[in-house]
C-alpha positions as CSV (number, residue, x, y, z in Angstrom):
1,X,-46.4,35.0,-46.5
2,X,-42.4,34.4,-45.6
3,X,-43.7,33.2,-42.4
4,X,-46.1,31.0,-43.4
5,X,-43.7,29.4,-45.7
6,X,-40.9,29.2,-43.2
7,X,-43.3,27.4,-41.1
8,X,-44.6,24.9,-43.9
9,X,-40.6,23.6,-44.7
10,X,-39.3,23.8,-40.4
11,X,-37.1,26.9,-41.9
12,X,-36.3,29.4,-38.9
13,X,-35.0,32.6,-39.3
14,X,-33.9,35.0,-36.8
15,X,-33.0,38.8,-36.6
16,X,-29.2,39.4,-35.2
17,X,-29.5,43.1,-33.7
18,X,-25.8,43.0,-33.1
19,X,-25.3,42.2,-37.0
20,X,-28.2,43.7,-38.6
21,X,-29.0,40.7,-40.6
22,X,-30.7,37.0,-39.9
23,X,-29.8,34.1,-38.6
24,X,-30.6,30.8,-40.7
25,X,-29.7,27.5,-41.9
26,X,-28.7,27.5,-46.1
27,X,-31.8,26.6,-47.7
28,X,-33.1,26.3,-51.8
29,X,-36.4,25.6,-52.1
30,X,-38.2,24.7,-55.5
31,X,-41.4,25.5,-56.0
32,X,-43.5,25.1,-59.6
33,X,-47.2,26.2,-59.5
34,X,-47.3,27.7,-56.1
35,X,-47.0,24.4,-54.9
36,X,-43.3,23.1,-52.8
37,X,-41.2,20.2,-55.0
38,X,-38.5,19.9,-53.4
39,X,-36.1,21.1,-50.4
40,X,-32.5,21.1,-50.2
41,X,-31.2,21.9,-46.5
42,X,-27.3,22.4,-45.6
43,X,-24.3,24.2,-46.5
44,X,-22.6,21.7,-49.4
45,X,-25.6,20.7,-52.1
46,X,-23.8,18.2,-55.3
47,X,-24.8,19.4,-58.4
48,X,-26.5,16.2,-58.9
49,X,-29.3,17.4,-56.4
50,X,-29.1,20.7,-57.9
51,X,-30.3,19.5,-61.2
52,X,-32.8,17.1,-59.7
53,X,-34.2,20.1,-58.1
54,X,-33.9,22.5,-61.7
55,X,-35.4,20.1,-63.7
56,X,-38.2,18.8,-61.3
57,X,-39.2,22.5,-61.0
58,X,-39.5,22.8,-65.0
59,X,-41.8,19.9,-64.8
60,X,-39.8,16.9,-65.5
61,X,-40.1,13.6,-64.1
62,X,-37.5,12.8,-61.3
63,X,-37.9,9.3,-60.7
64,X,-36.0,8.6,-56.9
65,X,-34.8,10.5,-54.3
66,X,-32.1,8.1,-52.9
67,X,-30.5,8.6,-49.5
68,X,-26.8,8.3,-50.7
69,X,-25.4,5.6,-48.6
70,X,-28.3,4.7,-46.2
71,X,-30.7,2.6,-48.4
72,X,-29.7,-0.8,-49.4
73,X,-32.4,-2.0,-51.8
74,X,-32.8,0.5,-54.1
75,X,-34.7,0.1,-57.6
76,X,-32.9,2.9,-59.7
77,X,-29.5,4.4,-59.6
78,X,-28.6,7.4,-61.0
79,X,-25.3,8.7,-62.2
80,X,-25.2,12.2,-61.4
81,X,-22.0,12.8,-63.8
82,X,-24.6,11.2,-67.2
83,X,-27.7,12.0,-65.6
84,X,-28.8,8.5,-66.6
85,X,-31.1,6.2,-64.4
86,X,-29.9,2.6,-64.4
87,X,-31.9,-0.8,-62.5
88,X,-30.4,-1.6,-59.4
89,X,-29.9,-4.9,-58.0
90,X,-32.9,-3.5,-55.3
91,X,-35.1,-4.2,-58.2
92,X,-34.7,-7.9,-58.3
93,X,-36.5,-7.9,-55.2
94,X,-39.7,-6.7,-57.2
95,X,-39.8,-9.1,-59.5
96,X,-39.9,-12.4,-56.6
97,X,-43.4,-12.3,-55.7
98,X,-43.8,-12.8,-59.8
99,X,-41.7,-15.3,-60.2
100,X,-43.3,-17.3,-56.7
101,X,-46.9,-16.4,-58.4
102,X,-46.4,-17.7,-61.8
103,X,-44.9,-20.3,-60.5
104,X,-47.1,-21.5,-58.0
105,X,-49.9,-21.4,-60.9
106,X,-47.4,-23.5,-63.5
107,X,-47.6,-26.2,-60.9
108,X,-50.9,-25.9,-60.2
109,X,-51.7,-26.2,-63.6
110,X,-49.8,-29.4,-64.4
111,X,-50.6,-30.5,-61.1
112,X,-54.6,-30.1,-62.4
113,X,-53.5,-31.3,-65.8
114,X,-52.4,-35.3,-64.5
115,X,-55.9,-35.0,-62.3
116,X,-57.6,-34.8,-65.1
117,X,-55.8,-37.2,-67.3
118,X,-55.9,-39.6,-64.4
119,X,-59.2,-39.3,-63.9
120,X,-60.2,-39.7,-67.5
């Protein structure tokens, strides 16, 4: 079973016959149902991602998992000090192919509206 679950995540152990203990990369793993949620690899885990991790394994709703510093249009933002979720400015970009659809059918509607009185 450990081996088939060191597989699933890419961790690697290995047996150090000089120390008598293994080898491995710092790892937390949370796992709700059986089932992998989430994977934390590295020596220095924030707290922030500790309690994403904690409170996605008790079954509530994490709603990002952000890159800090490498994604530059990002729809939420959390504060990991308040734990609140906040828009982004990432989330603008959502709401353009709205704003060009409704409107592209405002003018099309007025457009279709002076036909018609034109015609009549």
């Amino acid at each position: 079973m450990r081996r088939l679950l060191a597989e699933a995540t890419g961790f690697w152990f290995d047996w150090n016959e000089v120390r008598q203990q293994f080898d491995h990369p710092a790892m937390v793993a949370g796992i709700r149902d059986g089932r992998l949620v989430r994977l934390l690899v590295g020596g220095v885990v924030s707290s922030g991602r500790l309690d994403e991790l904690v409170r996605e394994v008790s079954g509530a709703f994490v709603a990002s998992y952000p890159l800090p510093g490498r994604i530059r249009f990002r729809c939420l933002q959390f504060d990991e000090r308040t734990g609140l979720v906040s828009l982004d400015w990432g989330f603008a970009l959502l709401l353009v192919p709205i704003a060009g659809t409704g409107l592209a059918t405002l003018v099309m509607f007025v457009a279709g509206a002076r036909v018609r009185r034109r015609d009549a």
